[in-house]
N, C-alpha and C positions, 0 to 999 in steps of 0.2 A: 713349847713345841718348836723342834730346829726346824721341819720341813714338812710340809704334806706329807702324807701316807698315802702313796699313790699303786700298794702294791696291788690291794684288791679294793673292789667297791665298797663304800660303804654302806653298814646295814642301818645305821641311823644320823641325822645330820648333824653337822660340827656347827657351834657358831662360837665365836670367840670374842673377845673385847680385847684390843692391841694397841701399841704406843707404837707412834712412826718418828723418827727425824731426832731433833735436840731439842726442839722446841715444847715436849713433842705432841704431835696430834696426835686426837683419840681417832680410831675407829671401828669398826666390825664387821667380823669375818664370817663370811656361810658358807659351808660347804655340803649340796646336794650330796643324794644318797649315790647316785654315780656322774662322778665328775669331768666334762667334758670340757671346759675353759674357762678361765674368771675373766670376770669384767668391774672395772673400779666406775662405782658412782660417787660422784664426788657432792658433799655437803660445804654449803658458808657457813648457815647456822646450825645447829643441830635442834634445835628449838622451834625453828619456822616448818610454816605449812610444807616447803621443799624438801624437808629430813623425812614429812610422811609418805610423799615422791616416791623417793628413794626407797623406803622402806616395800612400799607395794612393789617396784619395778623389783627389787632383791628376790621378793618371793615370786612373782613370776618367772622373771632370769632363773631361778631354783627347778622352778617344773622342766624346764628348755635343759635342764643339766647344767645351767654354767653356776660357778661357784661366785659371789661377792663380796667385794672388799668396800665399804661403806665407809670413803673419809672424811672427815672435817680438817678442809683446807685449814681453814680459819682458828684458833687459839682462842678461849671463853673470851680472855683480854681483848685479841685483836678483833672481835666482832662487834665491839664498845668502841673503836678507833673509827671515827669517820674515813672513808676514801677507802678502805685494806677488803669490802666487798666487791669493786669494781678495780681492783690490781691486778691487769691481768697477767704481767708477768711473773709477779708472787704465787698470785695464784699457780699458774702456771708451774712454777719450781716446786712447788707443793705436790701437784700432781705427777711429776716425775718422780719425786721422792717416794709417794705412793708405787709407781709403775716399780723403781728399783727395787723396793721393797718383796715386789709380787715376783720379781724373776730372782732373788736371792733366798723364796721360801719354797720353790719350787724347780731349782736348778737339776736337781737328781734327775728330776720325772721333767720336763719343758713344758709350759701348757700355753694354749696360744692366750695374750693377753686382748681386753677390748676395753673403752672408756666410754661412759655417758656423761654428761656435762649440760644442767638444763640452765637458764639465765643467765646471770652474771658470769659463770665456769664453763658456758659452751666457749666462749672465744679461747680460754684459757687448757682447755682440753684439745682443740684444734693445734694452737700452738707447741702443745707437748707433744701430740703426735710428730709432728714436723720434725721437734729435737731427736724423738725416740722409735725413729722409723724401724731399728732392727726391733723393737718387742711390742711396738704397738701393731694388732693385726687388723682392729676393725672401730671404728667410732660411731657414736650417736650425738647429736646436737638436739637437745630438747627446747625450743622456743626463745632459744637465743641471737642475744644479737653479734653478727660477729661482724666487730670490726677489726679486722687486722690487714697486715700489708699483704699487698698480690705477692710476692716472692714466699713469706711465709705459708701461704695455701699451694704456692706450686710445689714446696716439699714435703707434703702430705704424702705419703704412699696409701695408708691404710683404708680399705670402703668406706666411705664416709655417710651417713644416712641424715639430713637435718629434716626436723621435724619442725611445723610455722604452723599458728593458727591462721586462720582465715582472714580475723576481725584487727589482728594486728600487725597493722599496716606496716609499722617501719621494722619490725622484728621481718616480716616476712620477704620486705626490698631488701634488707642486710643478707637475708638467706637465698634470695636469688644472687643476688651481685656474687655469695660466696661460689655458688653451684657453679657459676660461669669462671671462677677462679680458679677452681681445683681442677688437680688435672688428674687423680685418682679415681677410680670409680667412684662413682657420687650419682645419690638422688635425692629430691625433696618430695620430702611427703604434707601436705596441708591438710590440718586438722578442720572440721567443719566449725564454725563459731569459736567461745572461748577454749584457749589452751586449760579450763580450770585444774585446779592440783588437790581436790578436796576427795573425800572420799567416797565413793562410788559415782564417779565423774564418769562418764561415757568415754571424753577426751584421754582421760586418764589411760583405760582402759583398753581402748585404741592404739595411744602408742606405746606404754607396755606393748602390746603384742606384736607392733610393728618392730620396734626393738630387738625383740627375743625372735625371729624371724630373721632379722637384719644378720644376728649376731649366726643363728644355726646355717643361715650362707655364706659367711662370709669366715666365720672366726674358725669352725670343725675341722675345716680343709689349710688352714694354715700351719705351718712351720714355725715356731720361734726362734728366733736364734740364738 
């Protein structure tokens, strides 16, 4: 498939399995029955409890209209590599590779892009926002820690939403200290008790829908460029 088929809605939804990069990563594509913007969640492993994250946040993001692009940063190899989970500027060039990918399959029709990033690939998704201000239009940080430099957070543009549980104390100092950095629209939302990622998690639940909320404000009214 060269491009979305953006002429009319669709009557039933697309999912697709795709290779990204040279490397290259796996991932997968959904696309709701009417499509109103994709958003990339990004996987390290595809294997860990965080792939079924993903999986659930996909099909919610699916009810809200937006379409998912589901990548694994990480190479089967490179997730056997100690240190290449917490790279976060690899990480990082991964997920732009991702973003590129999304405005080259959809150039015909423009559709606004958004990132979720939960653990080890919130900082990492922050920081591509930064790089990718004309196509990134909205973000999510799911229970990560972000450490990165104040100039990188000042060249954020895109609304930024981070999400901290309650019980985790230095996840949730990181996601203050960031709130106070960015100079974008930005808020934090605190989960009550654990951030758990299992399935039928209250927490789970919760920020799904804070997410898909996050994204129907901020990403429907944007422009891509």
């Amino acid at each position: 498939m060269v491009g979305f088929d953006l002429s009319q809605n669709r009557l039933t939804a697309h999912v697709e399995t795709v290779l990204i990069g040279a490397q290259p990563l796996h991932a997968e594509l959904t696309l709701p029955n009417e499509l109103r913007g994709m958003v990339l969640l990004t996987d390290i492993n595809a294997f860990d409890q965080h792939a079924f994250q993903n999986q659930f946040f996909a099909s919610v993001l699916g009810n809200f209209g937006f379409g998912t692009l589901r990548l694994n940063l990480l190479t089967e190899f490179e997730t056997m590599q100690e240190g290449t989970a917490c790279d976060v500027p690899l990480l990082c060039a991964r997920v732009i590779e991702g973003v590129v990918w999304l405005v080259s399959r959809c150039r015909m029709h423009p559709l606004p892009t958004g990132l979720i990033g939960s653990h080890s690939a919130a900082a990492a998704v922050l920081m591509a926002a930064a790089y990718e201000t004309e196509h990134v239009c909205a973000v999510v940080s799911l229970g990560g820690k972000l450490d990165l430099e104040g100039p990188q957070f000042a060249r954020v543009r895109a609304p930024t939403l981070l999400i901290a549980a309650s019980d985790d104390l230095e996840v949730l100092a990181s996601n203050r200290s960031a709130l106070n950095s960015l100079t974008c629209t930005r808020k934090l939302e605190v989960v009550p008790h654990s951030f758990a990622l299992t399935e039928g998690s209250k927490a789970l639940d919760v920020a799904a829908g804070m997410s898909g909320h996050w994204f129907e404000k901020y990403l429907i009214d944007s422009t891509p460029a």
